[in-house]
N, C-alpha and C positions, 0 to 999 in steps of 0.2 A: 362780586367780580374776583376777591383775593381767592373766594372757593373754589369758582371755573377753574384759575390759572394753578391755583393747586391741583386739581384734579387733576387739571391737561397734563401738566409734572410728571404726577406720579402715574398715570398712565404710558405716557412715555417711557418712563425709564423701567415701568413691568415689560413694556414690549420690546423694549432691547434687550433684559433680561432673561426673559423667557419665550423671546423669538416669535410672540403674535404674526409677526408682520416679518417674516421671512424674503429674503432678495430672492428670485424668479432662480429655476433649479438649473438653469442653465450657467448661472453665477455662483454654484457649488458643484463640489465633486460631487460625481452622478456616473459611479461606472456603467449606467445604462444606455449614456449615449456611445459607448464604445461596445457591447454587445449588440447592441442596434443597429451597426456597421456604420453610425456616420460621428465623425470627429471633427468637435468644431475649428473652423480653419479658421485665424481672425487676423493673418494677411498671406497674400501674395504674391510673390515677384520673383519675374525666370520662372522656371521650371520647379518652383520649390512652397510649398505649401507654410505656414507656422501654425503653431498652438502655444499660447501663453501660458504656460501652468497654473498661475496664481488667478486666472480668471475663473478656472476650474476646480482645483483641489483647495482655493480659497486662500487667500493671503498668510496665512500663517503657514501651508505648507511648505517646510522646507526638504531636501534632501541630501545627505551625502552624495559624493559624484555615481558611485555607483547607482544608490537610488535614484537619481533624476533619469539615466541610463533606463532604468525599472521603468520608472515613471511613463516616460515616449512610448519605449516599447509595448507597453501595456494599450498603447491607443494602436497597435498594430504595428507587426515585424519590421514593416519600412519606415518607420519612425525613429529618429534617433535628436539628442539634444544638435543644436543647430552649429553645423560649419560654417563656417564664415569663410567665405573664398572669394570674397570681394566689397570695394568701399560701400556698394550701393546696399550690400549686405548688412554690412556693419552698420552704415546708417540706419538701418532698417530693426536691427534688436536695441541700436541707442534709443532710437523714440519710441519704442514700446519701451523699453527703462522708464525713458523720463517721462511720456504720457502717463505707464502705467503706478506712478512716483514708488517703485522698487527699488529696494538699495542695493540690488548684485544679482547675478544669475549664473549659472552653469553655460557653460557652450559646451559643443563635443571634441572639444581638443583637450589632448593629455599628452604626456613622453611615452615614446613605444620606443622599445630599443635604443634609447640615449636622444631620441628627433623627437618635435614634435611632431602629433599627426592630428587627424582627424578621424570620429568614427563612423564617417562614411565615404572612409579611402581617398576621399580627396588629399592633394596635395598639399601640404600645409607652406601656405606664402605668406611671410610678412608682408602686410600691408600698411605698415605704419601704425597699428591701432596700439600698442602698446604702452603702456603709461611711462614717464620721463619721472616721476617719483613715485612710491610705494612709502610704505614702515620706514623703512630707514633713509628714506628721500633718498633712493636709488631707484635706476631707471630698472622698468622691468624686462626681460623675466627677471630676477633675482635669489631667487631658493633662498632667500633669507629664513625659513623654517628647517630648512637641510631635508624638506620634504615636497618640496613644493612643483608638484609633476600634474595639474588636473589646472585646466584655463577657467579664470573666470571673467564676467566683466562688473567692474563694479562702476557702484554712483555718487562720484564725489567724494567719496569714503577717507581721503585724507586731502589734507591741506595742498592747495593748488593744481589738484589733481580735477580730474575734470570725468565726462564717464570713458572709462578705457579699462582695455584688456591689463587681468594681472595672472603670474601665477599662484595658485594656491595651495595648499594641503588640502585634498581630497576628500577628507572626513568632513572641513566645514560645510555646515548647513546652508542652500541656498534652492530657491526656484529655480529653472529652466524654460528657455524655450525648444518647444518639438520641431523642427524637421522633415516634411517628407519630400522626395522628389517623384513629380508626377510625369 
């Protein structure tokens, strides 16, 4: 019996290692489904399509902002990381955060010309989503980095914070959700 369960052991941990038993290719990057013309949609609401990066290019992909920017585009021209132009919205990338238990993602907001905007022209409206503490337990936005012009939204990521919009320096690494409007 102690044999079996050795076995079964070290079978296991070969097939994590060396990937026997691979997750189904639709749960790794596969730039073939975006050659192929179809891009997996995995919700949506309004007029607006998403793609969760990390369901795709696989949890460990991360981007700078301009990468993630790369990232959408790359599933076609009318894709870009997701504006958020309303609560139902925003509830909408919060529970893919917290379903998909990621700690932060890219949106398409950044500073253009001293405002924030969005990169798909939309308006950019506060909607409340912004966090009441950051780093320095200051409400955000806050450029506490003296750089901090690229939106993200993080998960819990400091003490009494909850998931909400912060800004960030742009260089850091994070997933994104895609975007498109159909």
């Amino acid at each position: 019996m102690k044999f079996l369960l050795l076995v079964a052991l070290l079978f296991g941990v070969a097939s994590a290692q060396f990937g026997f038993f691979r997750r189904s290719p639709q749960n790794r990057f596969n730039n073939n489904f975006v050659r192929g013309g179809r891009v997996p949609v995995d919700q949506r609401l309004g007029n607006s399509e998403y793609h969760f990066s990390w369901l795709y290019a696989g949890p460990n992909a991360k981007w700078e902002w301009p990468g993630a920017v790369s990232y959408c585009r790359s599933l076609g021209r009318e894709w870009a990381p997701i504006s958020i132009t309303s609560r139902a919205e925003n509830d909408l990338a919060v529970n893919a955060i917290s379903r998909g238990r990621v700690d932060y993602i890219w949106t398409g907001g950044h500073i253009r010309n001293g405002r924030w905007s969005w990169l798909h022209g939309d308006p950019f409206v506060d909607i409340g989503a912004w966090s009441r503490t950051g780093g320095f337990r200051r409400p955000q936005p806050d450029n506490r980095e003296g750089n901090e012009s690229c939106l993200s939204i993080l998960n819990h990521i400091y003490p009494q914070d909850t998931i909400t919009w912060h800004d960030v320096g742009c260089s850091h690494r994070k997933p994104t959700i895609c975007e498109r409007r159909i």
